[in-house]
DOMARBA-931258 format. One record per residue (C-alpha): x, y, z; residue in three letters; residue number from 0. Coordinates in nm, 4 decimals. Last residue first. Example, Ala and Ser with C-alpha at 12.3 -4.5 7.8 and 13.67 -1.06 7.14 Angstrom:
BEGIN
<site x="1.3670" y="-0.1060" z="0.7140" res="ser" n="1"/>
<site x="1.2300" y="-0.4500" z="0.7800" res="ala" n="0"/>
//
This chain:
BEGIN
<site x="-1.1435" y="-1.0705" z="0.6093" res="unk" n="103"/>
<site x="-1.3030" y="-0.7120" z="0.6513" res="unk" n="102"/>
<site x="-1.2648" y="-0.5645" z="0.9353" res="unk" n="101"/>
<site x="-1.5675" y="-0.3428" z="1.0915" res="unk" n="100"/>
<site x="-1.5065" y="0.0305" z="1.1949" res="unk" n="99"/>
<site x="-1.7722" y="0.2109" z="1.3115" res="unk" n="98"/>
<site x="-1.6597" y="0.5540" z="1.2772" res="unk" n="97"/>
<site x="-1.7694" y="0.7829" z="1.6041" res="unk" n="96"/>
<site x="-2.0247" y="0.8698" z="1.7806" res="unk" n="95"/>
<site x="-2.0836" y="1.1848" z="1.6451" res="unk" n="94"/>
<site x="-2.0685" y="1.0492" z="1.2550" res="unk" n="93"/>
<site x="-1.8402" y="1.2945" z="1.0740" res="unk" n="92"/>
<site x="-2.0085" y="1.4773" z="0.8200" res="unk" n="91"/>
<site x="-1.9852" y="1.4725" z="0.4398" res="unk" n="90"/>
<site x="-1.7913" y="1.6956" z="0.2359" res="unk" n="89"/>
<site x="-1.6042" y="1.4750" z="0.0037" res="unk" n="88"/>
<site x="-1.2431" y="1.5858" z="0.1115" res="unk" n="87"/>
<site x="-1.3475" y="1.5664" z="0.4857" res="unk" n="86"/>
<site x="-1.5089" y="1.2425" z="0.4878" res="unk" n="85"/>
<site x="-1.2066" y="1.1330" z="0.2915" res="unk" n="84"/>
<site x="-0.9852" y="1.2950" z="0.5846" res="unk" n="83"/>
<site x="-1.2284" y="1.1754" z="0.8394" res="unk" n="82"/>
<site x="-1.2208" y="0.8113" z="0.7289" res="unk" n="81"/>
<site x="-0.8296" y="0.8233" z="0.6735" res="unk" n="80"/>
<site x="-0.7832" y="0.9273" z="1.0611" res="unk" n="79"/>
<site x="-0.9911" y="0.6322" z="1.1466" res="unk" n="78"/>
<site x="-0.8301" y="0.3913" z="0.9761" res="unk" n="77"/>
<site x="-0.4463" y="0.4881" z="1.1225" res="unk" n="76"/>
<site x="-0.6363" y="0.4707" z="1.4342" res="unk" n="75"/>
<site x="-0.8115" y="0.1543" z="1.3781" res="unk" n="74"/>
<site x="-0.4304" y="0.0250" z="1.2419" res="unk" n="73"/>
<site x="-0.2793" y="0.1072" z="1.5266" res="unk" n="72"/>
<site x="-0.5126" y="-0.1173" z="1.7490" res="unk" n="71"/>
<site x="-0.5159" y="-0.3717" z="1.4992" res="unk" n="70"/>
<site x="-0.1142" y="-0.4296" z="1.5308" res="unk" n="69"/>
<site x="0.1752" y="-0.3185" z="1.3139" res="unk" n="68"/>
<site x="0.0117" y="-0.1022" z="1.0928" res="unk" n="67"/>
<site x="-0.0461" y="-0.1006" z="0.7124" res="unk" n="66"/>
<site x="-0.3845" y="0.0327" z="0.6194" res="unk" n="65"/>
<site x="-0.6824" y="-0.0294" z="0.3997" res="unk" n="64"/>
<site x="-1.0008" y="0.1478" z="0.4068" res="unk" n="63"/>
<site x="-1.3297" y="0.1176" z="0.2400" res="unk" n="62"/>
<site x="-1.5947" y="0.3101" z="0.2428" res="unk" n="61"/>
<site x="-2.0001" y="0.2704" z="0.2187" res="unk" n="60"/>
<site x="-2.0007" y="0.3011" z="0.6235" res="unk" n="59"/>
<site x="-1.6616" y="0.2592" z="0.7477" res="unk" n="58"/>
<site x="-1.5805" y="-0.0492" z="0.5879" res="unk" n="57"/>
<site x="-1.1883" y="-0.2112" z="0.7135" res="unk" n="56"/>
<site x="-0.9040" y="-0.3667" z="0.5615" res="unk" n="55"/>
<site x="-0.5575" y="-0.4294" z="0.7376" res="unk" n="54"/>
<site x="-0.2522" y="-0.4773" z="0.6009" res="unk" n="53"/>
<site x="0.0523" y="-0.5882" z="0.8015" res="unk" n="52"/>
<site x="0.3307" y="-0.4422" z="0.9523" res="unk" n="51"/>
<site x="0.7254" y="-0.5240" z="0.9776" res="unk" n="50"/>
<site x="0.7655" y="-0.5672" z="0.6103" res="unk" n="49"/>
<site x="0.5889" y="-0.2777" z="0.4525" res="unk" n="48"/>
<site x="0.8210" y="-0.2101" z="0.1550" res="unk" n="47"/>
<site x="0.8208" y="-0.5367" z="0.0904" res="unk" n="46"/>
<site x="0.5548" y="-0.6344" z="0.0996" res="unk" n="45"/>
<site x="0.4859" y="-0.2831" z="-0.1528" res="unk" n="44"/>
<site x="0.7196" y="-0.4696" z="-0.3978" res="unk" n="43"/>
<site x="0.6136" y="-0.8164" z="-0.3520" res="unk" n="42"/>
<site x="0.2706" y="-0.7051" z="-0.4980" res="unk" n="41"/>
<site x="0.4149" y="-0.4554" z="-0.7387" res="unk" n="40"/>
<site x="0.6798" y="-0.7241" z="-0.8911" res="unk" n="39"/>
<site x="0.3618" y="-0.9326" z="-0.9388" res="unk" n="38"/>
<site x="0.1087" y="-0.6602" z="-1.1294" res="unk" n="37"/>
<site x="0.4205" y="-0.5597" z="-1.3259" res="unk" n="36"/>
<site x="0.5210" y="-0.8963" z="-1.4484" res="unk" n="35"/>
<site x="0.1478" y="-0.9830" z="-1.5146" res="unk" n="34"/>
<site x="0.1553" y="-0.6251" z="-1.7223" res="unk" n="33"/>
<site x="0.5122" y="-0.6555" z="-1.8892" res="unk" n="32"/>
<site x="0.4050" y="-1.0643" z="-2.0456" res="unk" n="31"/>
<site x="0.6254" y="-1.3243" z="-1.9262" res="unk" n="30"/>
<site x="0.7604" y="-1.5900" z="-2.1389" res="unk" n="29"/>
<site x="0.9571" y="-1.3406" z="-2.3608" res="unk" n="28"/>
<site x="1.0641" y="-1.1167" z="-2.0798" res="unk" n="27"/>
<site x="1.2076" y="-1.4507" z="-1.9062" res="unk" n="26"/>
<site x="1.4194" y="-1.5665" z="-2.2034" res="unk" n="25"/>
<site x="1.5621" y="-1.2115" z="-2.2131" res="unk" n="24"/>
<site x="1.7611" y="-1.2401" z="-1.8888" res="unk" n="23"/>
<site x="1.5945" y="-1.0281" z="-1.6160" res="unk" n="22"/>
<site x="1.7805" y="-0.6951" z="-1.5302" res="unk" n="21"/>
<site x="1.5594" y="-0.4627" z="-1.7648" res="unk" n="20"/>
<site x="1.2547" y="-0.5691" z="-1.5689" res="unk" n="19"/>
<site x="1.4451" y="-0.5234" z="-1.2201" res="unk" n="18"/>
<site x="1.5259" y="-0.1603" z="-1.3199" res="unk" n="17"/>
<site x="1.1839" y="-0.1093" z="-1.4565" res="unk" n="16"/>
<site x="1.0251" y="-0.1879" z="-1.1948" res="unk" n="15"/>
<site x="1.2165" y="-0.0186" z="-0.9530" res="unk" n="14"/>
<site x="1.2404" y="0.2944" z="-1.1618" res="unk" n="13"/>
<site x="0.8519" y="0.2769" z="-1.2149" res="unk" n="12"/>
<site x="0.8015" y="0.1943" z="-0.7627" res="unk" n="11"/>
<site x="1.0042" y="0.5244" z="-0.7220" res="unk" n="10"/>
<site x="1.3082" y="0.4636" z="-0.4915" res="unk" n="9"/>
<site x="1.2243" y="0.4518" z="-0.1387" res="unk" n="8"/>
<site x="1.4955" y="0.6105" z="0.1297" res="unk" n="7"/>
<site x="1.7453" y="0.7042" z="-0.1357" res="unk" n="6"/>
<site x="2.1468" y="0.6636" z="-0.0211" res="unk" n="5"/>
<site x="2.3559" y="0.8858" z="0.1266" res="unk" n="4"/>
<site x="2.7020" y="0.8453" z="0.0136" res="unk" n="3"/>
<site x="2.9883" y="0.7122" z="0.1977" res="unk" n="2"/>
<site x="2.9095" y="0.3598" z="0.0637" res="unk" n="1"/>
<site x="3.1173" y="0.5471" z="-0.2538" res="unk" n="0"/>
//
């Protein structure tokens, strides 16, 4: 049985609703499905991301959020999403570059 291979990532809806089903009944009464959802998705993607942190920046009217382990790889990881939405909506690239500013 451990012999197995087990899934990477599980979907986050058979997560949820694995962990919903496992709480005792008192709980799902006091706790309406969309809060519950909205929390267990919060710790959820934490979770999933546990040795990096999230970083939001505006490139022009846009804005991005990554999970890196430091700023440096997350301006990369930042500016690789600006030029594939840049991309996908047809605008240009700026030539000097994306001006990335976080945003606290």
């Amino acid at each position: 049985m451990l012999d197995r291979l087990q899934p990477k990532a599980v979907a986050f809806d058979v997560a949820f609703n694995d962990w919903w089903r496992s709480q005792p009944g008192s709980f799902r009464d006091s706790v309406s499905p969309s809060a519950a959802r909205t929390c267990f998705r919060a710790g959820y993607t934490a979770g999933k991301h546990a040795t990096e942190r999230r970083f939001v920046f505006k490139a022009g009217r846009m804005r991005i959020t990554v999970w890196a382990a430091g700023v440096t790889e997350a301006k990369a990881k930042a500016e690789m999403e600006a030029d594939f939405r840049a991309v996908k909506k047809g605008w240009p690239k700026p030539k000097a570059g994306w001006q990335l500013q976080e945003v606290r």
